[in-house]
Backbone and ligand atoms as CSV (ligand in chain L), in Angstrom:
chain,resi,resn,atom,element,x,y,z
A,1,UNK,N,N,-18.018,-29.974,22.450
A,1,UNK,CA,C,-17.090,-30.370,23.514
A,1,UNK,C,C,-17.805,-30.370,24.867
A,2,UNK,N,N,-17.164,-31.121,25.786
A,2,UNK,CA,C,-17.780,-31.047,27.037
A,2,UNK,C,C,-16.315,-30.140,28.226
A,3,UNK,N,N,-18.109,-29.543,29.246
A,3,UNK,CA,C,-17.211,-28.807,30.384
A,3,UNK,C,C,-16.474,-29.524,31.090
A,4,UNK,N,N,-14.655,-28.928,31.452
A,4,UNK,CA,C,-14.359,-29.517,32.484
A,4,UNK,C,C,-14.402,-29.654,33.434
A,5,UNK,N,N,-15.122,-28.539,33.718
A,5,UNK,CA,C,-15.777,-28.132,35.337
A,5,UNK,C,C,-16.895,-29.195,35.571
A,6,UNK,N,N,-17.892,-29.142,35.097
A,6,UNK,CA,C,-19.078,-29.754,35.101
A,6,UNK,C,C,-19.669,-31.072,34.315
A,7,UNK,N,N,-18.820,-31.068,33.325
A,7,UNK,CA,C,-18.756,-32.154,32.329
A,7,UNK,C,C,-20.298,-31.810,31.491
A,8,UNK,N,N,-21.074,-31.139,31.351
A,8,UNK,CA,C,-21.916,-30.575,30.402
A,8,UNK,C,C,-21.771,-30.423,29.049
A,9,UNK,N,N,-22.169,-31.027,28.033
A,9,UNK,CA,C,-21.717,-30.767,26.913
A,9,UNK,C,C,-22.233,-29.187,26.483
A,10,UNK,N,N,-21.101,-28.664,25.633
A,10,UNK,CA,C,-21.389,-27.053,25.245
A,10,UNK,C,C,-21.108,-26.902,23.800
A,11,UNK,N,N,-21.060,-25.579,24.023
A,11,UNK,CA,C,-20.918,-25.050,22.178
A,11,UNK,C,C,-19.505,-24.959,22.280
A,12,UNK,N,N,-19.073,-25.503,21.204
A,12,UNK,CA,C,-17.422,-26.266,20.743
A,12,UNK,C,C,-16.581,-24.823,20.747
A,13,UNK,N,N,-17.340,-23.559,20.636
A,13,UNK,CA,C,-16.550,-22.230,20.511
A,13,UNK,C,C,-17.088,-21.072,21.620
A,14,UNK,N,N,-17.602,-22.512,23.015
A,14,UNK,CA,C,-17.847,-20.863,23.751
A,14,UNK,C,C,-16.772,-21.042,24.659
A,15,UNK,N,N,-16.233,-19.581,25.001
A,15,UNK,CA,C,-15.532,-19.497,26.037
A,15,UNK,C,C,-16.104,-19.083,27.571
A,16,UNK,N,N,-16.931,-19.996,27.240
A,16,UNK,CA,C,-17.375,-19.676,28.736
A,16,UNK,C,C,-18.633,-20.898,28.733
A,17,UNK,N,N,-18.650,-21.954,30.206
A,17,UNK,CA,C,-19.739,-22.689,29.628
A,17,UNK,C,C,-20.989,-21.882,30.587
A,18,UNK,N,N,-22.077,-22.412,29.571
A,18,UNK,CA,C,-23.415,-21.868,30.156
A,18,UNK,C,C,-24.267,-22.453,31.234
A,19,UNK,N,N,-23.324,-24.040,31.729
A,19,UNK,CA,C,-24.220,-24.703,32.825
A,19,UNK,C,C,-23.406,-23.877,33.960
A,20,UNK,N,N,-22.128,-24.263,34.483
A,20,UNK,CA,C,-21.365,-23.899,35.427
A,20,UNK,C,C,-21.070,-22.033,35.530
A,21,UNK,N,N,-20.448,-21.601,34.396
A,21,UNK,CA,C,-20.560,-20.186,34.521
A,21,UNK,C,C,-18.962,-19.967,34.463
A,22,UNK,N,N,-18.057,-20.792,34.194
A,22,UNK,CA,C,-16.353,-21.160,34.521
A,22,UNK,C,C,-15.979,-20.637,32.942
A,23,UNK,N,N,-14.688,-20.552,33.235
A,23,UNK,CA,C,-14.016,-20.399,31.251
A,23,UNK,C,C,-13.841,-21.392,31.351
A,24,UNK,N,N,-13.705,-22.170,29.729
A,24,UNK,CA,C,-13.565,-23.491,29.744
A,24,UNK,C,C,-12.513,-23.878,28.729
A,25,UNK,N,N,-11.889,-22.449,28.222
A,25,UNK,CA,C,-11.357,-22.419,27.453
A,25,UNK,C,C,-10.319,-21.784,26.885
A,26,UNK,N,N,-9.278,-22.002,28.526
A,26,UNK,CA,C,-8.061,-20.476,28.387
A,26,UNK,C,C,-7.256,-20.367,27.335
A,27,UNK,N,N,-7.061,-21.623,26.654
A,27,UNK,CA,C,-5.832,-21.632,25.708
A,27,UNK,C,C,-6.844,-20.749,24.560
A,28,UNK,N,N,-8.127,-20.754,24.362
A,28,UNK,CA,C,-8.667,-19.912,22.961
A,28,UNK,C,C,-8.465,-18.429,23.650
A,29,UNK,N,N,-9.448,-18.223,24.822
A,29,UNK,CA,C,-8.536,-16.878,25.737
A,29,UNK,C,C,-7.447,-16.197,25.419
A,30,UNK,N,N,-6.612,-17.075,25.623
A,30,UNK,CA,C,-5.313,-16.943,25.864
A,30,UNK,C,C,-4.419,-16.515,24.153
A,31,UNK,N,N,-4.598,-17.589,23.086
A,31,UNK,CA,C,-4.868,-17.438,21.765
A,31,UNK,C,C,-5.163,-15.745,21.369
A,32,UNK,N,N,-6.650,-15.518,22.020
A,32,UNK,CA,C,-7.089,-14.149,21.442
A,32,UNK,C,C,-6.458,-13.166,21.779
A,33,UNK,N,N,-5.892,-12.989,22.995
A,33,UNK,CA,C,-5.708,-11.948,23.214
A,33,UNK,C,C,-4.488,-11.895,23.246
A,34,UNK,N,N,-3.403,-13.037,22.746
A,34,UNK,CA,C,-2.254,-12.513,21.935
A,34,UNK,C,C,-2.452,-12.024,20.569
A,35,UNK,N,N,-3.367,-12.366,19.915
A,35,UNK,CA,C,-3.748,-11.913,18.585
A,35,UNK,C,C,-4.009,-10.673,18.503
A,36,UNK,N,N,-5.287,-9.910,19.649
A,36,UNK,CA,C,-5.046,-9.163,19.639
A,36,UNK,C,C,-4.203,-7.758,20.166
A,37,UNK,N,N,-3.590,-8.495,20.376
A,37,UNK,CA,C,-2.307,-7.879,21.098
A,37,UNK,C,C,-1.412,-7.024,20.466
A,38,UNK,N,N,-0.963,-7.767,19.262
A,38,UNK,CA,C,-0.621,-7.432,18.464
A,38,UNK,C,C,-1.000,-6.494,16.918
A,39,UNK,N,N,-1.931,-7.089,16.830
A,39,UNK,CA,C,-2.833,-6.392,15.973
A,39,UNK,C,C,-3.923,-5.415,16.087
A,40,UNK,N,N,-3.921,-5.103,17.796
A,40,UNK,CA,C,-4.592,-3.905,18.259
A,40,UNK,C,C,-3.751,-3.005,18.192
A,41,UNK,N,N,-2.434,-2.910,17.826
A,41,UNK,CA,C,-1.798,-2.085,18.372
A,41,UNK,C,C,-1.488,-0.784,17.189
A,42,UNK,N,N,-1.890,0.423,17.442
A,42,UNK,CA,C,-2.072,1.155,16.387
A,42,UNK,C,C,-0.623,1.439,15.786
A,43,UNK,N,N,0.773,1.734,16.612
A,43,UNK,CA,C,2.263,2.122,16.071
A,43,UNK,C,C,2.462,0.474,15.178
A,44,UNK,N,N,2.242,-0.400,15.059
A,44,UNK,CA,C,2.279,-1.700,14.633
A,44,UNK,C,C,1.658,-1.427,13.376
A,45,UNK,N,N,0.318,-1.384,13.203
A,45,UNK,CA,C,-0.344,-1.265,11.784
A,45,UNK,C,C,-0.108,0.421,11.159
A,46,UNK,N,N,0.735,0.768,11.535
A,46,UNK,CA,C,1.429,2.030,11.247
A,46,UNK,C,C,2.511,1.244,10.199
A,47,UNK,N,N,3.329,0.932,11.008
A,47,UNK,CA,C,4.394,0.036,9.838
A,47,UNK,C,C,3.945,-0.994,8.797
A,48,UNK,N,N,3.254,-1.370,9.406
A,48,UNK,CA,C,2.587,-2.678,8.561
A,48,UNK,C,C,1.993,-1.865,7.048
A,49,UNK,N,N,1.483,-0.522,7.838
A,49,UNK,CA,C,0.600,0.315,6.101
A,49,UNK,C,C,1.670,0.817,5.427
A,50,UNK,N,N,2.926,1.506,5.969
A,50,UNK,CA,C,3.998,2.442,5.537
A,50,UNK,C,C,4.299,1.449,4.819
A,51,UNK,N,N,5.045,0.133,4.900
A,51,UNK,CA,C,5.289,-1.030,4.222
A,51,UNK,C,C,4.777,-1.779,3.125
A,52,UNK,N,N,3.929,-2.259,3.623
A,52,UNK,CA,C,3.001,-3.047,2.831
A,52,UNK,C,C,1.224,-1.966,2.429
A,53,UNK,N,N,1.375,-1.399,3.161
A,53,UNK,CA,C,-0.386,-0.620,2.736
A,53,UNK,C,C,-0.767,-0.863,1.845
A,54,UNK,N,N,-0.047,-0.741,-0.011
A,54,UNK,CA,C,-0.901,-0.910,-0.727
A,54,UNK,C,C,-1.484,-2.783,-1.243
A,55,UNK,N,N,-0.983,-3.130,-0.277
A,55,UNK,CA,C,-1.461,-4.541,-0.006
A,55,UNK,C,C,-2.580,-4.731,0.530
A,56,UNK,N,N,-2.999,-3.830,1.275
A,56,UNK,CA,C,-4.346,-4.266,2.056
A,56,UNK,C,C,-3.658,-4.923,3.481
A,57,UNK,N,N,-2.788,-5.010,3.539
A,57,UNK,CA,C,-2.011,-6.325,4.414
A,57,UNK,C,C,-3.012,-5.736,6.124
A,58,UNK,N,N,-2.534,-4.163,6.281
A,58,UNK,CA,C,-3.255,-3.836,7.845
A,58,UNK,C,C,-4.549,-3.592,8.008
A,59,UNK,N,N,-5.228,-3.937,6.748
A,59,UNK,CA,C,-6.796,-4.062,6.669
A,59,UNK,C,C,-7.185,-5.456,7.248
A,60,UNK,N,N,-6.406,-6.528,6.692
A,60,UNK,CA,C,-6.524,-7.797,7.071
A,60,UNK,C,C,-6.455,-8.218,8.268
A,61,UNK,N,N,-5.231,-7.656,8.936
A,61,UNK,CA,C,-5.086,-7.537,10.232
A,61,UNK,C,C,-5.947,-7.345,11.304
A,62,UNK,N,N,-6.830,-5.894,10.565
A,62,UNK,CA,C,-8.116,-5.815,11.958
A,62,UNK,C,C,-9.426,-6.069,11.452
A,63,UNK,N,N,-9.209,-7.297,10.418
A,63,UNK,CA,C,-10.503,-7.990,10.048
A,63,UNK,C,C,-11.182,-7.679,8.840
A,64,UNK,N,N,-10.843,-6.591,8.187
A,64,UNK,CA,C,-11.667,-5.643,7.271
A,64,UNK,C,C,-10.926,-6.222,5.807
A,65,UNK,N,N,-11.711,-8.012,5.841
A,65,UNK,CA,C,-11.096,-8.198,4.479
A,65,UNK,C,C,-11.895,-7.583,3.407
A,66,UNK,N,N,-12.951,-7.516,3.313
A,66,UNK,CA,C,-13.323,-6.757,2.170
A,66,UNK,C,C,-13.111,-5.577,1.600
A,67,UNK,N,N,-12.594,-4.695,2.920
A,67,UNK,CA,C,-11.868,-3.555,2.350
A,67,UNK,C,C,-9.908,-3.702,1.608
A,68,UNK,N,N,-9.906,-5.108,2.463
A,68,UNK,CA,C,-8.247,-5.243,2.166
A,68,UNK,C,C,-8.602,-6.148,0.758
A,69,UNK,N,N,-9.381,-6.365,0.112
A,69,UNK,CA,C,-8.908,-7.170,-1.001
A,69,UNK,C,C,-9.516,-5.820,-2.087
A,70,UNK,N,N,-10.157,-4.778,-2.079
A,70,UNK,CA,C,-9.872,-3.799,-2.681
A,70,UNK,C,C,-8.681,-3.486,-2.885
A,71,UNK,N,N,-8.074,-3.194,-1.621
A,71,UNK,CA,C,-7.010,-2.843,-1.726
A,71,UNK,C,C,-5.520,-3.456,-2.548
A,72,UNK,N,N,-6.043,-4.622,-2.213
A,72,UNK,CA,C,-5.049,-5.506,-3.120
A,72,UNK,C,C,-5.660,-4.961,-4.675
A,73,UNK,N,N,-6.706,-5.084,-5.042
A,73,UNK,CA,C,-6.986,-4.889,-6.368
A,73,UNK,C,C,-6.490,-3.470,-7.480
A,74,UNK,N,N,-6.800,-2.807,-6.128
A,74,UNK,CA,C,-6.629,-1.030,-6.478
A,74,UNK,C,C,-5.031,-0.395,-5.960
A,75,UNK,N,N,-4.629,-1.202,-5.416
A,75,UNK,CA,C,-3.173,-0.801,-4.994
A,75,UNK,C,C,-3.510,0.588,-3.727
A,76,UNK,N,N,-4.343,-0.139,-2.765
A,76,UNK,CA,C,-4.200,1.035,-1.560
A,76,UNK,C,C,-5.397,2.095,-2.362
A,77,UNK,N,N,-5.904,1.543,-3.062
A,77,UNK,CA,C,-6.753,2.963,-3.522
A,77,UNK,C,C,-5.701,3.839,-4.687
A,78,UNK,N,N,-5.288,3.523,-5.107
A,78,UNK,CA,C,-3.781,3.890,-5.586
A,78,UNK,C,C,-3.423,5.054,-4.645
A,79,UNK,N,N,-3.029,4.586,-4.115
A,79,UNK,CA,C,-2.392,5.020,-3.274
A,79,UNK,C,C,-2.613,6.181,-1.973
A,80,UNK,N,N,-4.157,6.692,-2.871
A,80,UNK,CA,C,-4.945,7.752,-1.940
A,80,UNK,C,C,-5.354,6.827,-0.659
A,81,UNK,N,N,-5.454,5.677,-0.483
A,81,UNK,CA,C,-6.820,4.891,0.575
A,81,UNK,C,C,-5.350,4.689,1.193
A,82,UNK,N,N,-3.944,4.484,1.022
A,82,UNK,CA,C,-2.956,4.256,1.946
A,82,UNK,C,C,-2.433,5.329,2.956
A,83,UNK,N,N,-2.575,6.506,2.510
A,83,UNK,CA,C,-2.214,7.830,2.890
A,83,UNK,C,C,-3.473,7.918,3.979
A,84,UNK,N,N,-4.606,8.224,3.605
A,84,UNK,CA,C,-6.096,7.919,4.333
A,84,UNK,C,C,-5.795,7.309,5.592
A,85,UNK,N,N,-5.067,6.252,5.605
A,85,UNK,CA,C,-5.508,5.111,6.268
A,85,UNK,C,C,-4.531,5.397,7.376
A,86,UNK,N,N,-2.914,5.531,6.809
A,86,UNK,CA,C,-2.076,5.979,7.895
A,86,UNK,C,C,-2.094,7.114,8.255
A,87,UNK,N,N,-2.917,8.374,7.882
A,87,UNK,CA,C,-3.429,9.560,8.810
A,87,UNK,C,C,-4.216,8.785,10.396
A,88,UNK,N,N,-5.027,7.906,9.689
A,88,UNK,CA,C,-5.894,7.599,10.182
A,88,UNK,C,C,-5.098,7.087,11.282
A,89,UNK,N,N,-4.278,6.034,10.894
A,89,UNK,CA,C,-3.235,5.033,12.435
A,89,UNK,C,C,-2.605,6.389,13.029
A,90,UNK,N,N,-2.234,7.258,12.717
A,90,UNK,CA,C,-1.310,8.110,13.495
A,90,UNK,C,C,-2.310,8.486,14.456
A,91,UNK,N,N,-3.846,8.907,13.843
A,91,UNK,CA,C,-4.644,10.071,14.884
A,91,UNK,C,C,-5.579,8.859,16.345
A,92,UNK,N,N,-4.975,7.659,15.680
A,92,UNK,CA,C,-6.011,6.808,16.571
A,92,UNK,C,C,-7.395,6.511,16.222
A,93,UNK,N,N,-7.884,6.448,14.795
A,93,UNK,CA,C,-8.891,6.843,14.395
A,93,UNK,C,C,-9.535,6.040,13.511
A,94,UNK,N,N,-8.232,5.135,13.081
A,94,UNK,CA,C,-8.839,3.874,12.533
A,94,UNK,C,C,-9.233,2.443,13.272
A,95,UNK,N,N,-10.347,1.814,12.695
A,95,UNK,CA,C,-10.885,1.438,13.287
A,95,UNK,C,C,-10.823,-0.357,12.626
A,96,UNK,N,N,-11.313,-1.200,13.543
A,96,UNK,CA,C,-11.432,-2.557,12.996
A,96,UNK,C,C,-12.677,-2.760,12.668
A,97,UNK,N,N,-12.946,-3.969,12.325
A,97,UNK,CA,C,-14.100,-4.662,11.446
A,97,UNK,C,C,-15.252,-4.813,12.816
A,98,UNK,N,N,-14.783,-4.447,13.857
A,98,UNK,CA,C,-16.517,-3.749,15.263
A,98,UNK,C,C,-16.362,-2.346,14.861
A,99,UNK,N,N,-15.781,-1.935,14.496
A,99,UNK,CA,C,-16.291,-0.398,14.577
A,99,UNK,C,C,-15.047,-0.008,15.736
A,100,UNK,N,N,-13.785,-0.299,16.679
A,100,UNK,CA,C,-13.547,0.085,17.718
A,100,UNK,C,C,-12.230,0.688,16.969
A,101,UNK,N,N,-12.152,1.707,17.618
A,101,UNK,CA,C,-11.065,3.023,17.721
A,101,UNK,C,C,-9.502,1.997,17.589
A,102,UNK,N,N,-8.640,2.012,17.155
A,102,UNK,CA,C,-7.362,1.322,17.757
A,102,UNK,C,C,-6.648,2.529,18.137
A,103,UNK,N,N,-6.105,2.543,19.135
A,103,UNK,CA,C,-5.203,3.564,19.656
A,103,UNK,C,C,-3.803,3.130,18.931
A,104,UNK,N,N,-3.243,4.758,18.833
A,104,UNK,CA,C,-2.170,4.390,18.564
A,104,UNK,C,C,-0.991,4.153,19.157
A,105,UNK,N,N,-1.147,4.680,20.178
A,105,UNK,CA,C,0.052,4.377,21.473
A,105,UNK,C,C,0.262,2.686,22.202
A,106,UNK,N,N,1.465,2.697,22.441
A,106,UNK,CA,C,1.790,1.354,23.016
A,106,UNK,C,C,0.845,0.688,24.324
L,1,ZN,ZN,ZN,-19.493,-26.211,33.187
């Protein structure tokens, strides 16, 4: 795609172009960080595990499909990796597919 600032052609997925230095790309911006908005939110993938956990469903959520299609396979670990996991959302301690903490508070 090209910049609208500068009209430079760029990389089709940066949010930011590299001639001008402008975002070029609020609606993907904008996109992400309703996504993660929602799915950062640790009382959120609290319900999502109490619910669905042995789905894998709040693994998926913060990216960690390879751990969530275990989970689909094994049923949550049977059921030990669901318990695990929502200790884990309560203490703030689980984490997404970077490695980052999700808090659990609003
Ligand atoms: Zn530009």
């Amino acid at each position: 795609m090209y910049c609208k600032h500068c009209g430079q052609q760029i990389d089709d997925n940066a949010d930011i172009c590299i001639h001008c230095g402008k975002f070029v790309s609020q609606e993907a911006i904008k996109r992400k960080q309703e996504e993660e908005s929602i799915t950062k939110k640790g009382w959120f993938l609290a319900i999502i595990c109490w619910l669905v956990g042995i789905f894998g469903v709040h693994r998926f959520l913060v990216g960690k499909i390879g751990t969530g299609v275990l989970w689909v396979i094994t049923g949550g670990c049977f059921g030990i990796g669901v318990i695990v996991d929502l200790i884990m959302i309560l203490c703030s301690s689980f984490t997404d597919k970077d490695g980052n903490k999700i808090p659990f508070g609003v």
